[in-house]
C-alpha positions as CSV (number, residue, x, y, z in Angstrom):
1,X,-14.3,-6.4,5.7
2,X,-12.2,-5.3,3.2
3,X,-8.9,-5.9,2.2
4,X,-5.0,-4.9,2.2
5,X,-2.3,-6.1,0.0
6,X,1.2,-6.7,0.8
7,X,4.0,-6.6,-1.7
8,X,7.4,-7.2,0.3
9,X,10.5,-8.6,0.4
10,X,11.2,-12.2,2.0
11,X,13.7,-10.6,4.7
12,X,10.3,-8.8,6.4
13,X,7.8,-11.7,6.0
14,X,8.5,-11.9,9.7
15,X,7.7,-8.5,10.7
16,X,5.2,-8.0,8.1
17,X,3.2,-11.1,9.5
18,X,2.8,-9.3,12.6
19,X,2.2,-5.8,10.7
20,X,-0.9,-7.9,9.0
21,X,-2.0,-9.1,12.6
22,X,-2.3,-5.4,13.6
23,X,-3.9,-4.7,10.7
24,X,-6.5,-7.2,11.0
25,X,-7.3,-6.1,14.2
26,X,-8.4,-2.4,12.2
27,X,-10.6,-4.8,10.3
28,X,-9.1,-5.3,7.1
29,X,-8.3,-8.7,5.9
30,X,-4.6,-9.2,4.8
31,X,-2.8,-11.2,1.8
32,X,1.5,-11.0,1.9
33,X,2.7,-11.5,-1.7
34,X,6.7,-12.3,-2.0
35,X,6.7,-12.3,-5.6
36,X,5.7,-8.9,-7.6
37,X,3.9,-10.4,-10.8
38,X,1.3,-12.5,-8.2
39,X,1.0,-9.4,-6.8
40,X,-0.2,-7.3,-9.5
41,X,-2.0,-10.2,-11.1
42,X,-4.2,-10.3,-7.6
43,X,-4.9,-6.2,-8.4
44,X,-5.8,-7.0,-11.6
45,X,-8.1,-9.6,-10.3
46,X,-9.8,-7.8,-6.9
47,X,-13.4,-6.9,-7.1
48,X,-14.5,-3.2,-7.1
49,X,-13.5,-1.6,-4.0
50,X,-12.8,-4.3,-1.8
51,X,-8.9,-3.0,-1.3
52,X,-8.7,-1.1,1.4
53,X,-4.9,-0.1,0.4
54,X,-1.9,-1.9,-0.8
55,X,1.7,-1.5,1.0
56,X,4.5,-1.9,-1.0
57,X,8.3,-2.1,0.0
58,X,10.5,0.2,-2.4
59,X,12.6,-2.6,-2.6
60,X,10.4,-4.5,-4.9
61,X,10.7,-1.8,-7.8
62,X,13.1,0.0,-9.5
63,X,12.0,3.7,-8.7
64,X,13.7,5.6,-11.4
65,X,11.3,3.1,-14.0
66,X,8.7,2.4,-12.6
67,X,5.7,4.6,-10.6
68,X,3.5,2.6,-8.3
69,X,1.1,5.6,-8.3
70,X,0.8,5.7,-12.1
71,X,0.0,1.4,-12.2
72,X,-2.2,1.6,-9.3
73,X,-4.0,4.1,-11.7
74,X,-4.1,2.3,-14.6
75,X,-5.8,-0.4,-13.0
76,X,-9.4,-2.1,-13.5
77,X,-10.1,-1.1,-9.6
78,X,-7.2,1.0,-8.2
79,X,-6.7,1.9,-4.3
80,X,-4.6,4.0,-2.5
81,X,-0.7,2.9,-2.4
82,X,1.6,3.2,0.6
83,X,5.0,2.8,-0.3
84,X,7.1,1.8,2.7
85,X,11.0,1.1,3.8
86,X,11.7,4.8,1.9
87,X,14.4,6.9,3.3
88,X,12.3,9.4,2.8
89,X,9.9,11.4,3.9
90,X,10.4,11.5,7.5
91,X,8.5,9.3,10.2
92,X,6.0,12.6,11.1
93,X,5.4,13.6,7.4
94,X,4.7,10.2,6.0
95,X,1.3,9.9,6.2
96,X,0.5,13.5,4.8
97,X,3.3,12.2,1.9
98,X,1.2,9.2,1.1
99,X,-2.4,10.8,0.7
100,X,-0.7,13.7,-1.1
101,X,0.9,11.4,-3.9
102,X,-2.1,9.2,-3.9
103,X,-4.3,12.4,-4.7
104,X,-2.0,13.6,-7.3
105,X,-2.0,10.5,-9.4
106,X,-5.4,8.5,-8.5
107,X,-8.2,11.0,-7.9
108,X,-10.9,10.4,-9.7
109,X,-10.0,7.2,-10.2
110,X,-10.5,7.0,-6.5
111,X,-12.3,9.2,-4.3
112,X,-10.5,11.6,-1.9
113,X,-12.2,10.5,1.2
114,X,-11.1,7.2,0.5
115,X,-7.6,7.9,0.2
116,X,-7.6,9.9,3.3
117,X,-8.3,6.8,5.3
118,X,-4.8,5.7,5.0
119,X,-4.7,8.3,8.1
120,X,-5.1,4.7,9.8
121,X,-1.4,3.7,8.8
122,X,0.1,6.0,10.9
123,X,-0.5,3.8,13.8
124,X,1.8,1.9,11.7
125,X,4.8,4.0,9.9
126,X,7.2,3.2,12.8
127,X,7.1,-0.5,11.8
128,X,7.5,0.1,8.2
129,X,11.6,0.8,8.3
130,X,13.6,-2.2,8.0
């Protein structure tokens, strides 16, 4: 089983608990973080490929300083990054959004198949807008 990371902001905690539910039930075990420096002290931390793929509300980051692509690459044992409750792109181009920026920034840290599983959080993009 591996697992999935959750960096959001208290308001979802709610929604997001029943977003990690549904994702359970795709096998995948799933930790909610509130606060972003637990949260990228648990990346730091994870074993070798036992992320499946981190989520991360836009809210928690200032996106004009900082690139969640680029840290998830500079870390010990990076996995692909989907970065939810952004305007943009839209609900039917979000998934082929996601894979494209995680091939940009963290293949070879990661292999392309891998990142192409996050395929699986399209059952899922509807939920991601708050």
């Amino acid at each position: 089983m591996g697992k999935v990371y959750l960096l959001i902001k208290p308001d979802l905690l709610k929604v997001c608990k029943y977003l990690a539910l549904r994702i359970e039930t795709f096998g995948s075990d799933v930790k909610i973080f509130l606060k972003p420096h637990e949260f990228y002290v648990a990346l730091k931390l994870v074993e070798p490929g036992a992320l499946d793929y981190v989520l991360i509300d836009v809210r928690t980051f200032q996106s004009d300083v900082f690139n969640p692509y680029i840290e998830m690459s500079m870390m010990p044992n990076p996995a692909p990054v989907v970065v939810f409750n952004d305007p943009f792109p839209e609900l039917d181009k979000m998934t082929a959004f996601w894979i494209s920026k995680n091939k940009t920034y963290l293949v070879p840290r990661i292999a392309p198949e891998r990142i192409d599983k996050l395929e699986d959080c399209v059952k899922f993009s509807s939920q991601f807008r708050s």
